[in-house]
Structure formats: structure tokens, C-alpha cells
N, C-alpha and C positions, 0 to 999 in steps of 0.2 A: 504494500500500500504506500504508506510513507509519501510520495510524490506527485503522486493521484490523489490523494482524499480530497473527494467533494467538487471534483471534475463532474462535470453535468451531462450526462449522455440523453442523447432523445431517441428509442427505440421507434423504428413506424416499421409493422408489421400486422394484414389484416388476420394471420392467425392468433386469439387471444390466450391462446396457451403457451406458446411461444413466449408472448411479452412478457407473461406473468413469469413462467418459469428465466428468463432473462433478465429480467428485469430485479427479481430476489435474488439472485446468484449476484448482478453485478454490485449490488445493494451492501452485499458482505463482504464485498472487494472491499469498501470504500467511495465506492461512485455514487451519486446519487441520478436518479434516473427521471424524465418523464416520458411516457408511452404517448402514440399514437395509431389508431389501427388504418386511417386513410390517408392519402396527402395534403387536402386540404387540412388535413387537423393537424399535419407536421409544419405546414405554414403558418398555419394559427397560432401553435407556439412557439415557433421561432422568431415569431414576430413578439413573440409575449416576454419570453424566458431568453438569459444568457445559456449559451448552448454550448459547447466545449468539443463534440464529437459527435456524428450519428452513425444507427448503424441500423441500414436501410433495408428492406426485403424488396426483390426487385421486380417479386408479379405480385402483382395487388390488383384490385379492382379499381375501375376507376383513373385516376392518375397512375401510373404503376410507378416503380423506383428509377423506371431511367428519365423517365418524363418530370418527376420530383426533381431531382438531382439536377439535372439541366437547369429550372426552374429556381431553387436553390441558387446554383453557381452565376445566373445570371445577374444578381443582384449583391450591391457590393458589401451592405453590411453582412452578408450569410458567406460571401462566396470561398472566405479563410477557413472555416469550420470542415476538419476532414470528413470525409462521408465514406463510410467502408460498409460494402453492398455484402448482402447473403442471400442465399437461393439454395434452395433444392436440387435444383438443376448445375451440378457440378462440371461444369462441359466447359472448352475451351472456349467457343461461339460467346457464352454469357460474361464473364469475365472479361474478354476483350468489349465487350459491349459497352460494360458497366466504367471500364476504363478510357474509352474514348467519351462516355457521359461525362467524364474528370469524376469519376471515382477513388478514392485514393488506394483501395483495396478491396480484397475480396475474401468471406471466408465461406464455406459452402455447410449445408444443414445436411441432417444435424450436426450442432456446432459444438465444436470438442472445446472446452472449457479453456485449456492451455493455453491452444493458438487465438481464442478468441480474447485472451487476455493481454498476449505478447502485442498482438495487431493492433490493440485499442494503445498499451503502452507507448508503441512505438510509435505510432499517429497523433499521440499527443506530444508524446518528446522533440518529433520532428516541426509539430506546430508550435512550440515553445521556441526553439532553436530558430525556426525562420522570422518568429516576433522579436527574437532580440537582433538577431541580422537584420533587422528594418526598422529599430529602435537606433543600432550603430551608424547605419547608412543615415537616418534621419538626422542624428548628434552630426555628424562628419560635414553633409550640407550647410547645418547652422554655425556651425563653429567661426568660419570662417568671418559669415557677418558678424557675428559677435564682437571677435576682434578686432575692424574697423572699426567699427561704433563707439 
């Protein structure tokens, strides 16, 4: 835990047994979670809740997860938040799909606990890591006026 605690994951997946059992697993990690079972209602709360990671189902009804996701990345306060797709369908064809959506990852159902821990670790390390590379770059810019002034 230690690093993670209290990173805010937004699950949307329209199976509710899934969420549930997801959703208590990541719960004990340290993360704290909110569910969504449509897209519209993952929009809802992303527009509601600070959001940290999501971790998207990519056939839903409706909006499905690549049509989310796209949807998602087009808009600039959402489009930093990594989105790591799962699916049933463990095939090359979906993965590359969900990756030219700009998904940042993939992990496939059912979801083995481990990898679904590493992925989310990693996706948030690497969103930590590129926030301060654009916190330095932003410092580097200003410096210089600074010291004119």
C-alpha cells in the first residue's frame, strides 16, 4: 500500500458482480473506489469526483469502453487520468483496439489479482512521474522570467 493509499479508482463495468467483487478487493488494497455500470454515469462522475485511474470494461451496453475512453481523452481536464481497459475477450484484435483508443493498458477477465495490482501500481507511478516532469518543465520556463524581473 504505502504509496497508493487513497488513490481514487473509478471502476465502469455493466457487470455488477464484477464491480462489487472489485471494487472490495481494491478497497483493502488501500484505494478507494467509485463504481459505475454505464458511460454516461462514468462521465457523471468524472465530472463530479477527482479521479486518479480507471479501469474500464470495454463491451458494455450502450457507450461501450472504446467509445468512453475516446470520449474521456478528448477532453483536457480527464485526458491525464490512465484508463486500463479489461474484457473477457482476451485476443490480440481487443487490446490493440483499446490501445489505439489511448488506453494505457490492458488486463483481461477474469482478473488475477496480482497483475491487476502491478498495472494499476504502475499506471499510477508513471502518472506521478510524468506530473513532476511537467511541474520541472513548467519551473524551467518561469525561471528565467523571474530573473529578469
Amino acid at each position: 500500500m504505502g504509496d497508493f493509499d487513497k488513490n481514487v479508482i473509478l471502476l465502469v463495468d455493466d457487470e455488477q458482480d464484477h464491480l462489487v467483487i472489485t471494487s472490495r478487493f481494491l478497497e483493502t488494497q488501500g484505494f478507494s473506489c467509485h463504481c459505475a455500470d454505464r458511460g454516461w454515469e462514468a462521465l457523471r462522475i468524472l465530472e463530479e469526483q477527482k479521479v486518479d485511474l480507471i479501469l474500464l470494461d470495454l463491451h458494455m451496453p450502450g457507450m461501450d469502453g472504446y467509445c468512453l475512453a475516446e470520449n474521456i481523452l478528448t477532453r483536457d481536464n480527464l485526458k491525464s487520468i490512465p484508463i486500463v481497459a479489461f474484457s473477457c475477450y482476451d485476443l490480440t484484435r481487443f487490446k490493440q483496439r483499446a490501445m489505439r483508443a489511448g488506453m494505457a493498458d490492458f488486463v483481461p477477465k477474469p482478473v488475477d489479482r496480482e497483475r491487476l495490482l502491478a498495472t494499476i501500481r504502475d499506471q499510477l507511478q508513471l502518472r506521478r512521474r510524468l506530473s513532476q516532469m511537467s511541474e520541472v518543465e513548467s519551473d524551467l520556463h518561469t525561471e528565467p522570467e523571474a530573473a529578469v524581473g
